[in-house]
C-alpha positions as CSV (number, residue, x, y, z in Angstrom):
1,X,48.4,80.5,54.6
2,X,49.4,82.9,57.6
3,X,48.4,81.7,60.5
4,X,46.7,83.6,63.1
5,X,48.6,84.2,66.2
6,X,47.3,86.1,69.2
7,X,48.9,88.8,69.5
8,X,51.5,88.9,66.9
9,X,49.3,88.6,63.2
10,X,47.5,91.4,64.1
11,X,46.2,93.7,60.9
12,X,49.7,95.5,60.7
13,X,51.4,92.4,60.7
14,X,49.2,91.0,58.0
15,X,49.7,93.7,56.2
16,X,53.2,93.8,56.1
17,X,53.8,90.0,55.1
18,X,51.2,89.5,52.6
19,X,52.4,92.7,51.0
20,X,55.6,90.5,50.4
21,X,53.8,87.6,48.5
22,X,53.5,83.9,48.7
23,X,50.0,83.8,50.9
24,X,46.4,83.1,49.8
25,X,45.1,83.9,52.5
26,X,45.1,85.1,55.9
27,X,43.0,84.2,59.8
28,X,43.2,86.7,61.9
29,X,43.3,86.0,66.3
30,X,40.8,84.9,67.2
31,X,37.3,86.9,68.9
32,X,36.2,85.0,71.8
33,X,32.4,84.7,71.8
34,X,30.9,84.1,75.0
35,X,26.9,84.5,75.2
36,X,26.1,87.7,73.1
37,X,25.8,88.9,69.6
38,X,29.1,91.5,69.1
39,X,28.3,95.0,67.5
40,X,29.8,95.4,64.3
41,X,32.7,98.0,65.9
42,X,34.1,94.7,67.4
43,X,34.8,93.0,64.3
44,X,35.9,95.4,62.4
45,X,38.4,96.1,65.4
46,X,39.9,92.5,64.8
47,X,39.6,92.6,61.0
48,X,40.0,95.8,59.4
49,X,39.7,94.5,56.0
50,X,36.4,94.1,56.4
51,X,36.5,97.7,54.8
52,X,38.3,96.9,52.2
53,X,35.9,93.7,51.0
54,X,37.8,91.4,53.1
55,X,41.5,91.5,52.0
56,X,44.6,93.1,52.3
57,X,46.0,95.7,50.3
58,X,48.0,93.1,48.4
59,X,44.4,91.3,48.0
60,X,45.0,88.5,50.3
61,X,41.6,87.4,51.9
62,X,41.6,87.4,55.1
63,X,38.9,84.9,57.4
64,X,37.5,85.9,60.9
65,X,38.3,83.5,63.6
66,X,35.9,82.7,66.6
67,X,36.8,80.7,69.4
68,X,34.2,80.1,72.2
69,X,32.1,76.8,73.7
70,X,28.4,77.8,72.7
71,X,27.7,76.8,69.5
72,X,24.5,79.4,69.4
73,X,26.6,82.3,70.3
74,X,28.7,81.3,67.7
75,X,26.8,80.9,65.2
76,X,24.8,83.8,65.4
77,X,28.2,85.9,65.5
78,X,29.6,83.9,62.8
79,X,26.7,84.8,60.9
80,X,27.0,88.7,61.8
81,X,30.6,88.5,60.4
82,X,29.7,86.6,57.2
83,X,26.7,89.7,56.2
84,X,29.9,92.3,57.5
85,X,31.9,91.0,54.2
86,X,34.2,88.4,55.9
87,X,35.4,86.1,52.8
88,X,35.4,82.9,55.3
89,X,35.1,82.3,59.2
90,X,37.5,80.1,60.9
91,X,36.6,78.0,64.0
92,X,39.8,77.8,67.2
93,X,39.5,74.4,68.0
94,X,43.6,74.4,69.1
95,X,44.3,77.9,71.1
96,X,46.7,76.2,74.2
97,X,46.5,79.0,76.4
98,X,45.2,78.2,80.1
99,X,42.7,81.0,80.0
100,X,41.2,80.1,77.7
101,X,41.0,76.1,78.1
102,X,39.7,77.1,82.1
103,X,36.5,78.7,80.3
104,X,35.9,75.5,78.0
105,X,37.7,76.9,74.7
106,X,40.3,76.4,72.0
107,X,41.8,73.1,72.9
108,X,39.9,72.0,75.7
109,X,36.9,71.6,73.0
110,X,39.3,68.3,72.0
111,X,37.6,66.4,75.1
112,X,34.4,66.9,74.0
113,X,34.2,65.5,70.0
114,X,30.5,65.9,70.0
115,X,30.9,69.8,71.2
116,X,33.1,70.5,68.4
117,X,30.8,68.6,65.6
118,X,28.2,70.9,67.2
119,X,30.2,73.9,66.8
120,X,30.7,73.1,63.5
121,X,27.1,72.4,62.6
122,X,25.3,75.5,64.2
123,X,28.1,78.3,62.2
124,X,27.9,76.4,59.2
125,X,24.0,76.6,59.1
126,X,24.4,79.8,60.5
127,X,26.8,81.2,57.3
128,X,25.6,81.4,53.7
129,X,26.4,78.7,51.4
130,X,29.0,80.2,49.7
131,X,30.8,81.3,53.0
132,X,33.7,78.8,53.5
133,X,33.5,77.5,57.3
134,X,37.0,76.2,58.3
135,X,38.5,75.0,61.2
136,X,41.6,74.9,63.1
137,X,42.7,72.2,65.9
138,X,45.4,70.1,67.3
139,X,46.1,66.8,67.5
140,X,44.8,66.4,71.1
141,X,44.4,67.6,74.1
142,X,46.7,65.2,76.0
143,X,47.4,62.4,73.3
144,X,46.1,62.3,69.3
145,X,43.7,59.0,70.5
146,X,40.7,61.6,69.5
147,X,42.3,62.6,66.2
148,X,40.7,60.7,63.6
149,X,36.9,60.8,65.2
150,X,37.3,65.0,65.4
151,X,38.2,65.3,62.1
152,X,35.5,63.2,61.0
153,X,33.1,64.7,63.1
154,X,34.4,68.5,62.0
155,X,33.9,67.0,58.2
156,X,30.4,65.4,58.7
157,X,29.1,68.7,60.7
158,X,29.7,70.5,57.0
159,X,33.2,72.5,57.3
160,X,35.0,73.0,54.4
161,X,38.9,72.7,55.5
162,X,40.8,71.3,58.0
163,X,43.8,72.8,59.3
164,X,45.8,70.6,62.0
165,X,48.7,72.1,64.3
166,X,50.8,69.0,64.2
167,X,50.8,68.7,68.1
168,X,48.5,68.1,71.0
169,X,47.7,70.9,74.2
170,X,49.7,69.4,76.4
171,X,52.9,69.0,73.8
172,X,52.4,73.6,73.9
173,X,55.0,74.7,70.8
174,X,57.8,72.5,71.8
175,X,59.2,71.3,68.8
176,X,59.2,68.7,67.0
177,X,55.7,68.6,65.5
178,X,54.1,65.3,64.4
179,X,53.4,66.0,61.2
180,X,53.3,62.3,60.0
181,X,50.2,61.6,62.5
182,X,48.3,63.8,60.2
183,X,48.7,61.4,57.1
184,X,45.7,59.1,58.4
185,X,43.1,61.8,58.5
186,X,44.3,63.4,55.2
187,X,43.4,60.1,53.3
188,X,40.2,59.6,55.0
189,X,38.8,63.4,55.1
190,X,37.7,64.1,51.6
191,X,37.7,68.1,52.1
192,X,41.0,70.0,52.3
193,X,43.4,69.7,55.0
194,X,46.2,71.3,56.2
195,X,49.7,71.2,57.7
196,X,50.6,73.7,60.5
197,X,53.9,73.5,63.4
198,X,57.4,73.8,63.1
199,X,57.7,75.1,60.1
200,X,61.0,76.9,59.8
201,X,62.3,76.7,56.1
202,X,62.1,75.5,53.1
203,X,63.0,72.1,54.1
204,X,60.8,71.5,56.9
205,X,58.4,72.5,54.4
206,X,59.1,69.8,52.1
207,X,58.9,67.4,55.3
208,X,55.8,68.6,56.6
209,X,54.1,67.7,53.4
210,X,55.8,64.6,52.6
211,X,55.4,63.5,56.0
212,X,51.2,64.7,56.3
213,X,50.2,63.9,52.5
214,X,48.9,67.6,52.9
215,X,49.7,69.9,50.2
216,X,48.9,73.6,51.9
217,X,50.6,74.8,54.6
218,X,50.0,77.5,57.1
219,X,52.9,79.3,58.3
220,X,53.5,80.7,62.2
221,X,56.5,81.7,63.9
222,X,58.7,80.6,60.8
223,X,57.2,83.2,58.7
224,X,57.8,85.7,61.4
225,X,61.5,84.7,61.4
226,X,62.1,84.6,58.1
227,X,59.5,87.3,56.0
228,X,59.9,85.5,52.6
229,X,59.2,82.2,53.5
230,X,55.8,82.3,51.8
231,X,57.5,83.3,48.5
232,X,60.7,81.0,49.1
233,X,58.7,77.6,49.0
234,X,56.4,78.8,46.2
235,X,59.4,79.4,44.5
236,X,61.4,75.9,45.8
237,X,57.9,74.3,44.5
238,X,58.5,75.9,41.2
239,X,62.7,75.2,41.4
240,X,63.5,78.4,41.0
241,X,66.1,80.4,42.9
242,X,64.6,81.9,46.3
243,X,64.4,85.5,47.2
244,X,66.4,86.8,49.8
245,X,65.4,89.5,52.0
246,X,68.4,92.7,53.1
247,X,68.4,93.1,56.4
248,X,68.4,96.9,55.4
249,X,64.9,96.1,53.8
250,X,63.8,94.1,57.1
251,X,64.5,97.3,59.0
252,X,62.1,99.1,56.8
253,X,59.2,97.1,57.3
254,X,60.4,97.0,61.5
255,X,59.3,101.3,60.7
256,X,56.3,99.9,59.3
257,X,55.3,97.9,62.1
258,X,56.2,100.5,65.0
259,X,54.5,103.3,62.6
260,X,51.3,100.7,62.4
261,X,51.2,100.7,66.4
262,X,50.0,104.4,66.8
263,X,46.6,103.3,68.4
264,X,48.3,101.0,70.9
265,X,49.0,102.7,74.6
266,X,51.9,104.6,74.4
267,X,53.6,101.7,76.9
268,X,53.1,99.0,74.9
269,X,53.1,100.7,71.1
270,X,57.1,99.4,71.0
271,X,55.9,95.9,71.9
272,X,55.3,94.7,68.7
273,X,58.6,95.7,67.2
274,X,60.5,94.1,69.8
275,X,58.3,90.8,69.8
276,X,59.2,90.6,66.1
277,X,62.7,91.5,66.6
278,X,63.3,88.3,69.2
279,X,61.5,85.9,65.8
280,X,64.1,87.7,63.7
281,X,67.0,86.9,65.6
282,X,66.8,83.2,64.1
283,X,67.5,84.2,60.5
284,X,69.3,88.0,60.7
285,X,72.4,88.3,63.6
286,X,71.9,92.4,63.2
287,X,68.3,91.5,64.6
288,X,69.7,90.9,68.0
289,X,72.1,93.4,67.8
290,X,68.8,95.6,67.5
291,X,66.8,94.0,70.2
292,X,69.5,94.5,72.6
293,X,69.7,98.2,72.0
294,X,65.9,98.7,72.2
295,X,64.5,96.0,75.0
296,X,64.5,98.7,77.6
297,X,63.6,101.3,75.7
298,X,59.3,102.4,76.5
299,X,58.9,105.0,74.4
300,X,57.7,105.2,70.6
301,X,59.8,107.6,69.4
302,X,63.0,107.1,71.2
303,X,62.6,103.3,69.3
304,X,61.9,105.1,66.1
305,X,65.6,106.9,66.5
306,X,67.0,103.8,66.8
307,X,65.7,102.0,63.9
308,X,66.8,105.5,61.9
């Protein structure tokens, strides 16, 4: 799965890496809900594929996200996405950003177990039957002590999956991630769960599940560093060789991305291409050679002439 990242797996992004295989599905950032119902302009703003019945061109389904604190606001917006044609609705229980965790959201919902299991309850009641309602969370806020009772709770309240970012609020995306402190709650949930932080390669992906017990993954920054990881461990799985991708084919989807960016403010359009230059760096040495050359560069098309 591709996780979603604010700010970076927006819909051009998802397009552009589920078009290279290896993912079943797709969450896209998340839609903070405060105290309203959201017009349907908003959602489709965040998920274009409501459009297109809810996947990606390659077919990839792709879930809506919410993150808030008021488990009536989200419900009745979860249930406004659901009758827009969203396949599933995901629940942030694990955003780390201090914005959001000031105005009681994403990880700071990890204090309060009974908040979450409420969360939970109102969206799924709020979402047809055969709506998945998942969630995603990290170990803790501060420490995993909580772990095991969230899950349970998330569980019990009637979600279908569980994905866990193998490490707390206060741990940020400073590596490593705990993925063996996920192995407890994966023998005692009995719906899906699922591994997500640090995964980098093929190996770590062998480690994260060996280490969890979980068999999906969901893939972040790695995926953005290296494009075919998706397809590489479906293919290590399967022991066959693993696709590479040319940095000369890299550079094509780069014209993709920039050529996505058109209704972005002319200032920022470039900003995706360079953010996804700086993940590249890790697994193609021309990607920095790249970067260099563009970082100062604010305009579209003079960045277009470079990538040429």
């Amino acid at each position: 799965m591709l996780a979603p990242m604010e700010g970076v797996t927006d819909h051009p992004m998802r397009e552009i890496l589920t078009g290279l295989g290896g993912y079943d599905r797709c969450v896209t950032e998340f839609l903070r809900v405060t105290d309203h119902e959201y017009p349907r302009r908003v959602f489709v703003k965040i998920c274009p594929e409501l459009e297109t019945g809810g996947v990606t061109r390659s077919g990839t389904p792709v879930y809506l996200q919410l993150l808030g604190s008021d488990a009536a606001a989200l419900a009745i917006n979860a249930g406004k996405a659901a009758a827009l044609g969203a396949p599933g609705i995901d629940l942030n229980f694990g955003c780390p950003a201090k914005t959001v965790n000031r105005h009681g959201g994403g990880s700071a919902l990890l204090r309060t177990p009974e908040t979450v299991e409420q969360i939970v309850a109102a969206v799924r009641d709020a979402v047809p039957a055969n709506i998945p309602v998942t969630a995603k969370m990290r170990l803790g806020f501060d420490n995993a002590d909580h772990l095991v009772e969230i899950a349970r709770r998330i569980e019990q309240a009637g979600a279908n999956e569980l994905c866990i970012h193998a490490r707390t609020r206060t741990d940020g995306y400073r590596p490593p991630a705990y993925w063996q402190q996920v192995l407890e709650v994966k023998h005692l949930l009995n719906i899906p769960v699922i591994i997500n932080g640090e995964i980098w390669n093929t190996d770590d992906a062998l480690n994260a599940r060996s280490q969890s017990g979980c068999v999906d993954l969901m893939l972040g920054r790695g995926a953005l560093a290296r494009p075919l990881l998706a397809r590489q461990i479906a293919m290590q799985s399967k022991c066959q060789p693993l696709p590479q991708l040319p940095w000369e084919d890299v550079l094509e989807l780069l014209k993709v991305l920039l050529a996505g960016a058109v209704d972005l403010p002319a200032k920022y359009a470039g900003n995706r291409t360079k953010q996804w230059l700086t993940y590249l760096k890790l697994g193609y040495p021309a990607a920095e050679i790249l970067f260099d050359r563009i970082k100062r560069m604010r305009q579209v098309d003079e960045i277009a002439r470079a990538l040429y």
